[in-house]
LOZAZA-397489 format. One record per residue: x, y, z of N, C-alpha, C, O, CB in turn; residue number from 1. Coordinates in steps of 0.1 Angstrom, whole numbers. Glycine has a CB too. Example, Ala and Ser with C-alpha at 12.3 -4.5 7.8 and 13.67 -1.06 7.14 Angstrom:
REM LOZAZA-397489
132/-57/78/123/-45/78/132/-33/78/142/-33/85/113/-45/90/1
128/-22/71/137/-11/71/129/0/79/134/11/80/141/-6/57/2
***
This chain:
REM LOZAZA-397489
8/-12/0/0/0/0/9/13/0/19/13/7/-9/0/12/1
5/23/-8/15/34/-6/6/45/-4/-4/49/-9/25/36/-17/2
16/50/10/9/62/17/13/74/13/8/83/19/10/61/30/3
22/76/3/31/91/-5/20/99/-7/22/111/-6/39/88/-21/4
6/94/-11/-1/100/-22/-10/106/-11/-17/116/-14/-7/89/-34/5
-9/102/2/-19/109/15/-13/118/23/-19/127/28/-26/100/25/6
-2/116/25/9/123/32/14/134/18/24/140/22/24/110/39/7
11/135/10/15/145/0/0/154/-4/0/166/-7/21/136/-14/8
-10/145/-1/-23/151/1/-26/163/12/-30/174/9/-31/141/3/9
-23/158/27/-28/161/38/-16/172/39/-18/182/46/-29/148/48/10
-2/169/31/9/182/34/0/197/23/0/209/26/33/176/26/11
-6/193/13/-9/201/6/-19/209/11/-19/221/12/-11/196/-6/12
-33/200/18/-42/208/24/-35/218/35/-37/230/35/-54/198/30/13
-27/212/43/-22/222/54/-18/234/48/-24/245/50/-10/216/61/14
-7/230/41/-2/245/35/-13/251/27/-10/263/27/10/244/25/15
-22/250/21/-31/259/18/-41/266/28/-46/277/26/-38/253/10/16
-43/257/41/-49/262/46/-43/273/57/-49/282/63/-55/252/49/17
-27/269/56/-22/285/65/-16/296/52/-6/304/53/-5/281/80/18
-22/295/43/-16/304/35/-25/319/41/-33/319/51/-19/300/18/19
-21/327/35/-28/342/41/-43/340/37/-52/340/45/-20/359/32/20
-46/336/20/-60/334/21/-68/325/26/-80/326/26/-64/334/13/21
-61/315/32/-70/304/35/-79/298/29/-85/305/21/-76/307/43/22
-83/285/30/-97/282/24/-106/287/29/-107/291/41/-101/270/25/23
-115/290/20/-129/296/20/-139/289/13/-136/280/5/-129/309/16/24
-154/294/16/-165/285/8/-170/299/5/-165/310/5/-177/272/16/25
-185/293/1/-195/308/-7/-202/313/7/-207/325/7/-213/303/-21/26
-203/308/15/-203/307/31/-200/319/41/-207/326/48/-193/296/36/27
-182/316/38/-173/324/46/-179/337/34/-190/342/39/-154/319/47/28
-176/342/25/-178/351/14/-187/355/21/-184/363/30/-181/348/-2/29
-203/351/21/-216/356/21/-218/366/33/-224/377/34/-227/344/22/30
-207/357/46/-209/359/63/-199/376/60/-202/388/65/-198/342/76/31
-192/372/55/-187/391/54/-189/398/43/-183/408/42/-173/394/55/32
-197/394/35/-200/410/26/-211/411/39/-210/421/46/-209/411/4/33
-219/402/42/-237/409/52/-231/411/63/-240/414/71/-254/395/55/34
-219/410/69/-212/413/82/-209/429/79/-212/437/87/-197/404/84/35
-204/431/68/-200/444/71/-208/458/71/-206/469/78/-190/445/63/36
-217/455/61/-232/467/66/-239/465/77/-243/474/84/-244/468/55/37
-241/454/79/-243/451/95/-238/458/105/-245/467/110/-238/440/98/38
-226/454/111/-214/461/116/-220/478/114/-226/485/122/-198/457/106/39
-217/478/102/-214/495/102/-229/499/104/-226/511/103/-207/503/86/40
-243/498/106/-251/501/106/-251/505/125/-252/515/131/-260/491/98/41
-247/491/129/-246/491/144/-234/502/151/-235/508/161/-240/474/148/42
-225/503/141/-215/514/145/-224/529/144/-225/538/152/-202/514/133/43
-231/525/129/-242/544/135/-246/543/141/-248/553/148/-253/553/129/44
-254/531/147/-265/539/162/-258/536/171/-266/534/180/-282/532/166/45
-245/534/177/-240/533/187/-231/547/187/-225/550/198/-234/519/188/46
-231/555/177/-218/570/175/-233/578/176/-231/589/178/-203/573/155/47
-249/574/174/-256/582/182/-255/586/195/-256/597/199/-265/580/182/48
-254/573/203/-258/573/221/-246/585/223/-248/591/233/-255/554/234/49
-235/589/217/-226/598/224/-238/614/230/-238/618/242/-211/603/211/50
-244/617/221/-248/631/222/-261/627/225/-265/635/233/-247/641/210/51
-273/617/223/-285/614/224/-287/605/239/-296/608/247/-290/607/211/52
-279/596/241/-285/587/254/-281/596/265/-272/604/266/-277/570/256/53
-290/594/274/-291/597/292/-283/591/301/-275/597/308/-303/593/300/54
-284/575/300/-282/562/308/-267/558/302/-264/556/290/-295/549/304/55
-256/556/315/-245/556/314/-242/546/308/-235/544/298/-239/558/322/56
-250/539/315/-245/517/306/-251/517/294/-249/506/288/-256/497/317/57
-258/526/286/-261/525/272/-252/527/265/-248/520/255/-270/532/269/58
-244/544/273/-234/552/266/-219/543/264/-211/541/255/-232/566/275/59
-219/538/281/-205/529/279/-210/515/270/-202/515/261/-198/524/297/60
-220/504/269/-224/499/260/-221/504/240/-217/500/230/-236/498/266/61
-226/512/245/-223/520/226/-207/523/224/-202/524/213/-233/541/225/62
-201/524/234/-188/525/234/-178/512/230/-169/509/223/-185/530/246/63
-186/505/240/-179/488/232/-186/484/220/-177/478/213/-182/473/243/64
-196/483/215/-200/485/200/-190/487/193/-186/477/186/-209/494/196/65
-183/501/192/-179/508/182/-164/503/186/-156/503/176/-183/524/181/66
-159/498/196/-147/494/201/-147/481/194/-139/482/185/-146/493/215/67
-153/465/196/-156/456/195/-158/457/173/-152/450/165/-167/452/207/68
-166/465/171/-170/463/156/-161/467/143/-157/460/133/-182/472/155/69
-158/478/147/-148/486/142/-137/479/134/-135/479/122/-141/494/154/70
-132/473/141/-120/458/135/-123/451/131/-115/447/122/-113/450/140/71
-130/446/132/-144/435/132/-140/434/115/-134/426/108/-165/442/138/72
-149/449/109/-150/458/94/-140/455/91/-139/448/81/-152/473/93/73
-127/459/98/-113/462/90/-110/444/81/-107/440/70/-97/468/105/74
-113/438/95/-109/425/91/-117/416/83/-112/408/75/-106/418/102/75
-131/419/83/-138/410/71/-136/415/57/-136/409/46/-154/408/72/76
-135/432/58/-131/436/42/-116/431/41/-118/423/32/-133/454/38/77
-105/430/44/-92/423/43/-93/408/37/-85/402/30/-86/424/58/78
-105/404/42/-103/392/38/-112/385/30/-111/373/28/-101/386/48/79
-122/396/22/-125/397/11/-116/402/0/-116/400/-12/-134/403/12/80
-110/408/4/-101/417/-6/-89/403/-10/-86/400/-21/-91/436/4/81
-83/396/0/-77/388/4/-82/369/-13/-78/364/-23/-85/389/25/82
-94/367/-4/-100/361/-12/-104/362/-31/-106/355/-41/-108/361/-5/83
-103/376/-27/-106/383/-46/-119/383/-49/-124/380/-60/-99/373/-60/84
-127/387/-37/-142/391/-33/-152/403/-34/-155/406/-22/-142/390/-24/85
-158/410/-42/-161/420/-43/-168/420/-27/-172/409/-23/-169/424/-56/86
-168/435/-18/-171/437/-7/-189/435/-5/-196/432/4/-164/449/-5/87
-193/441/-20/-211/438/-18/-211/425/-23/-203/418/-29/-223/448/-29/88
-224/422/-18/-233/409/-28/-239/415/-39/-244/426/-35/-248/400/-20/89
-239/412/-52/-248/416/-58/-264/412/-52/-274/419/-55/-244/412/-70/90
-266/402/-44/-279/397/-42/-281/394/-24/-289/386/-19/-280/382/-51/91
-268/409/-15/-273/409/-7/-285/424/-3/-286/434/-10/-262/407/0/92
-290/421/7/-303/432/9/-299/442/12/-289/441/20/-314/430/19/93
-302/455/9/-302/467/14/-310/466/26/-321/460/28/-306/477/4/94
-300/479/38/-309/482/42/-323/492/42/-320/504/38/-305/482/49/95
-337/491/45/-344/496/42/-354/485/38/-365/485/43/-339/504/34/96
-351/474/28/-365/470/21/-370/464/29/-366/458/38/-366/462/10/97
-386/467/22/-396/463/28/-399/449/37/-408/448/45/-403/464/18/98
-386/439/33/-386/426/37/-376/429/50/-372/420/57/-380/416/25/99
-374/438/52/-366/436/66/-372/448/78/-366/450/88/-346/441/63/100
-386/455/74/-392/462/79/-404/457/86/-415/461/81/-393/471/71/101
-404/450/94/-416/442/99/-411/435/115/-399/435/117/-421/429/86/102
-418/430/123/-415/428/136/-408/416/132/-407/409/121/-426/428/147/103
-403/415/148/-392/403/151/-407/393/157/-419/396/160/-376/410/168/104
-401/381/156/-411/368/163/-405/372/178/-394/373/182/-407/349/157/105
-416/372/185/-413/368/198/-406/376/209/-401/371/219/-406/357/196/106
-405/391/207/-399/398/212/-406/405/221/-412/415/217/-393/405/205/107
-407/402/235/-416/410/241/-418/424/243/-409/431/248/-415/407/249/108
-426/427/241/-426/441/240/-420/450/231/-416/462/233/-422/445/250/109
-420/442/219/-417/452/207/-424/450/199/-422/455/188/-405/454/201/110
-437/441/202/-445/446/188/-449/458/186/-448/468/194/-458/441/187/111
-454/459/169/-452/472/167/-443/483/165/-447/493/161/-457/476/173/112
-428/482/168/-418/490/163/-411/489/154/-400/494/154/-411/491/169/113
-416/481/142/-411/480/132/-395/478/129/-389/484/120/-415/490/127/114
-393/472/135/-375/468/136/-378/456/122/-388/449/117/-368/460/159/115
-364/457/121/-362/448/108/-360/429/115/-357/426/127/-346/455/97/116
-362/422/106/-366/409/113/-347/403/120/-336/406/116/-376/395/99/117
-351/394/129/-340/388/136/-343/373/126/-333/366/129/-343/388/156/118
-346/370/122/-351/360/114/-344/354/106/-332/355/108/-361/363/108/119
-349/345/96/-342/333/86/-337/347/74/-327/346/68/-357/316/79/120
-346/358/73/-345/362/56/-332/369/60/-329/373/71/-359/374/47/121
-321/369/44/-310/375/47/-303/382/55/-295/374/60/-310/379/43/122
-300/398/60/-295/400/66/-309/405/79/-314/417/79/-285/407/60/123
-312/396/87/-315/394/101/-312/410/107/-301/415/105/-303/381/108/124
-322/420/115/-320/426/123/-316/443/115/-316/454/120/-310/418/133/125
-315/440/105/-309/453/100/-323/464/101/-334/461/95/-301/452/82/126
-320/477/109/-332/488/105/-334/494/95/-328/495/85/-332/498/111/127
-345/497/99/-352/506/83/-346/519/85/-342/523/96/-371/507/80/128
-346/526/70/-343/539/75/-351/547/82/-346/557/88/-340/546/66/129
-370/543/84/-375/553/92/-371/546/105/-372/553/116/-390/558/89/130
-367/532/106/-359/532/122/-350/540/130/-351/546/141/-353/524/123/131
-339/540/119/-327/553/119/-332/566/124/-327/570/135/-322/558/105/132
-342/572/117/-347/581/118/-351/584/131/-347/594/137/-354/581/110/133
-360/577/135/-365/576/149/-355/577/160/-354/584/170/-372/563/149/134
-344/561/154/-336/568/170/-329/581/168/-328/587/178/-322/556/176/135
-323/589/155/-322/598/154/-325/612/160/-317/620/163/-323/597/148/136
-341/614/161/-348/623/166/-350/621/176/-356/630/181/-356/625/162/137
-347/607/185/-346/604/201/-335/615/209/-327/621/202/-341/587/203/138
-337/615/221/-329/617/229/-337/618/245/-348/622/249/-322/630/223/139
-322/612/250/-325/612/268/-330/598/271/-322/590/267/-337/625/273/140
-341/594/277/-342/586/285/-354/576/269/-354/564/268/-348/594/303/141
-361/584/259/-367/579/250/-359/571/238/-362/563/230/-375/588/247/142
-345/579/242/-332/573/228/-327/562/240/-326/551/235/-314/587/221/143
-325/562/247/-322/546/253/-328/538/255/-322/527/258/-317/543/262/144
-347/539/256/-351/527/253/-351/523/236/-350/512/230/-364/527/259/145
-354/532/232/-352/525/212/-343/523/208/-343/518/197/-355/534/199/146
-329/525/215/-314/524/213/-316/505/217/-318/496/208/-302/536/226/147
-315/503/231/-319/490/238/-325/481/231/-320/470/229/-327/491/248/148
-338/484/225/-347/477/218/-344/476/209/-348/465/206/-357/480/216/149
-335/484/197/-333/481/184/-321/472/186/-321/460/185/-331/494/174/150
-309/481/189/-299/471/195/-299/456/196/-290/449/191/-299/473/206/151
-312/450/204/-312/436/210/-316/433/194/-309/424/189/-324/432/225/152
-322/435/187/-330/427/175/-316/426/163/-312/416/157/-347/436/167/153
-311/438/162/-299/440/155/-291/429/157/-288/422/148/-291/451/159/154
-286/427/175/-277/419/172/-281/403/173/-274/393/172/-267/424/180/155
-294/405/176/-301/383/172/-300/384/158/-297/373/154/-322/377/177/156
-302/393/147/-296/392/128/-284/388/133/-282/376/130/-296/408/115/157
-273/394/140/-260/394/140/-255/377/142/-248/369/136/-255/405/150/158
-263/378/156/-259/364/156/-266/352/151/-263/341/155/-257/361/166/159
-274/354/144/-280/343/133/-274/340/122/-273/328/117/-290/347/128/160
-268/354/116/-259/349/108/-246/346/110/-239/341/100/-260/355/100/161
-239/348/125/-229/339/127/-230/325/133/-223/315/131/-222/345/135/162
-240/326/138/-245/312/139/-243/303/125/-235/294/126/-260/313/142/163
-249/306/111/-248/302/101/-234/299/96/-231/288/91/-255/309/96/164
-227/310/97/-211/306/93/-209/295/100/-210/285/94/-198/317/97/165
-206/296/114/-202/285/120/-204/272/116/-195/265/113/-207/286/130/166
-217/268/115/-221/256/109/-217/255/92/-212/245/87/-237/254/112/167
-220/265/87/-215/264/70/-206/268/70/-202/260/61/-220/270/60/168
-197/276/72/-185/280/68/-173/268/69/-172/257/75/-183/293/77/169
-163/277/59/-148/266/61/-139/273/69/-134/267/79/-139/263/45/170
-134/288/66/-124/291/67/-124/295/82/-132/302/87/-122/300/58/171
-116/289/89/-108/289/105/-113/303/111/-122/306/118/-88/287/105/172
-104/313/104/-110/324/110/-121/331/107/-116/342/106/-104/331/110/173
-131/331/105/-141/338/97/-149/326/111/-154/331/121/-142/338/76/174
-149/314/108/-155/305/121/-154/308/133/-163/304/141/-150/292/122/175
-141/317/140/-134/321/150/-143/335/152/-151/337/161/-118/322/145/176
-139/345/144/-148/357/140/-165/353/146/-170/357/157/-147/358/119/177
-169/346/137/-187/343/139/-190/341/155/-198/346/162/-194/327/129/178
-178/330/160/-177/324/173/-176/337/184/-182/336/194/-164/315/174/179
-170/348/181/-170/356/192/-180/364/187/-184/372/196/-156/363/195/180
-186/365/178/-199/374/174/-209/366/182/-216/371/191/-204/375/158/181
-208/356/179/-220/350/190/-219/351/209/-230/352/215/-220/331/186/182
-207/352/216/-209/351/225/-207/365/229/-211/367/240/-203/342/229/183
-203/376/222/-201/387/226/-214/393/227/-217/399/237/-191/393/218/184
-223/392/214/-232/394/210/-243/394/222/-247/403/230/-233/387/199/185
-247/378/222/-253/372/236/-255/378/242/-266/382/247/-248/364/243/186
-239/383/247/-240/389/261/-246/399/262/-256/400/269/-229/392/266/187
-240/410/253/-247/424/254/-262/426/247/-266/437/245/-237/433/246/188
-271/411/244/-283/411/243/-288/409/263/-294/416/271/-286/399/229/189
-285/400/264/-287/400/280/-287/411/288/-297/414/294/-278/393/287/190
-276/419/290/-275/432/291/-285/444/287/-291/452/295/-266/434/284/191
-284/443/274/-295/452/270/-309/446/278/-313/451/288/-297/451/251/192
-311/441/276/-325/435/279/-329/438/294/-340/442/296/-326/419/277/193
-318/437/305/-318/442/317/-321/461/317/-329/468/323/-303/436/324/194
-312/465/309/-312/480/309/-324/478/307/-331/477/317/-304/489/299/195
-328/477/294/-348/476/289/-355/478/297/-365/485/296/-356/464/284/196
-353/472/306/-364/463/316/-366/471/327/-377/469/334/-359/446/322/197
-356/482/331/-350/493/338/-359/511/335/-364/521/340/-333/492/333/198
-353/505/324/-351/522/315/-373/523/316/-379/533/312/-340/520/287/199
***
C-alpha cells in the first residue's frame, strides 16, 4: 500500500490552509459582505448614544460596539479583498427593504416597532431607514429605550448569521470571527434587555 499519495495530500491541504487566504467556501464570502453593513449600521446607532442617550451603561455599551465592531470591518473587508471578493453581494439586501421592515417573532414588548426581522430572511435585524430616523430624533431617557430595543434585534440578525457561518462556513477564521460574534453578541443582548427592563 502506498501512503506518499496521502501524506502528499494532507501536506498540501495544510499548506493551503495556513496560507494568508485560507480556504474559504460561498459561506465564509456571504458571512462578510452581510457582516460588514451590518457592523457599520450598528456602528451608527451606537456613535448616536454619544450626544442622544441619558443612561451611562447605554453610553458605555455604545462604546464597546464601536470598540468591538470597528475591526471586526477592517478585518472581514481584508479578507475579502484577500480572497478576490467584491465587498457587496450583488444579491445581498439593502438596508431599508420592505422585507426587513416588519417585527421580530417573539420579542416581548416590541410589537409594533417596526424593527427589521431577527429571522431566517437575509440579513437578520438590520433597521429601516425610518428606524434610523426615529432613534435619530430620540434623545435622553426615550433614545435609550429605542437604542436597547433596536440594538437587541440588531444583534439576534447578527448572531443568526454567525451562527450560520459557524455551521457552514470553512475558513478557520471567519468560524473564529462568527464564534466571538455569537458570544459577545449574547452577552450584550442580556445586558440590553436588563437595561430595557429598567429604562
Amino acid at each position: 500500500m502506498d501512503h506518499t499519495g496521502a501524506k502528499e495530500s494532507t501536506a498540501a491541504s495544510e499548506a493551503t490552509a495556513s496560507s494568508t487566504a485560507g480556504t474559504f467556501n460561498d459561506a465564509d464570502v456571504t458571512f462578510a459582505q452581510m457582516m460588514i453593513p451590518h457592523h457599520e449600521q450598528a456602528l451608527e446607532m451606537a456613535r448616536l448614544a454619544d450626544e442622544r442617550a441619558s443612561n451611562a451603561r447605554i453610553k458605555s455599551l455604545a462604546g464597546q460596539i464601536e470598540k468591538a465592531q470597528d475591526p471586526e470591518i477592517v478585518t472581514l473587508k481584508s479578507w475579502l479583498k484577500e480572497w478576490g471578493k467584491p465587498e457587496k453581494s450583488s444579491g445581498a439586501p439593502s438596508d431599508g427593504m420592505p422585507s426587513m421592515d416588519h417585527d421580530s417573532d417573539g420579542m416581548d414588548g416590541m410589537k409594533g416597532m417596526g424593527h427589521g426581522s431577527g429571522g431566517k430572511s437575509g440579513m437578520g435585524g438590520m433597521m429601516s431607514e425610518q428606524d434610523m430616523r426615529k432613534l435619530e430624533a430620540a434623545k435622553g431617557p426615550a433614545f435609550d429605550r429605542a437604542f436597547a430595543s433596536m440594538m437587541i434585534d440588531h444583534h439576534k440578525g447578527a448572531i443568526d448569521m454567525a451562527k450560520d457561518e459557524k455551521k457552514n462556513g470553512r475558513n478557520a477564521k471567519a468560524k473564529k470571527l462568527a464564534d466571538d460574534v455569537v458570544k459577545n453578541q449574547s452577552t450584550e443582548v442580556t445586558t440590553l434587555r436588563t437595561l430595557l427592563d429598567r429604562l
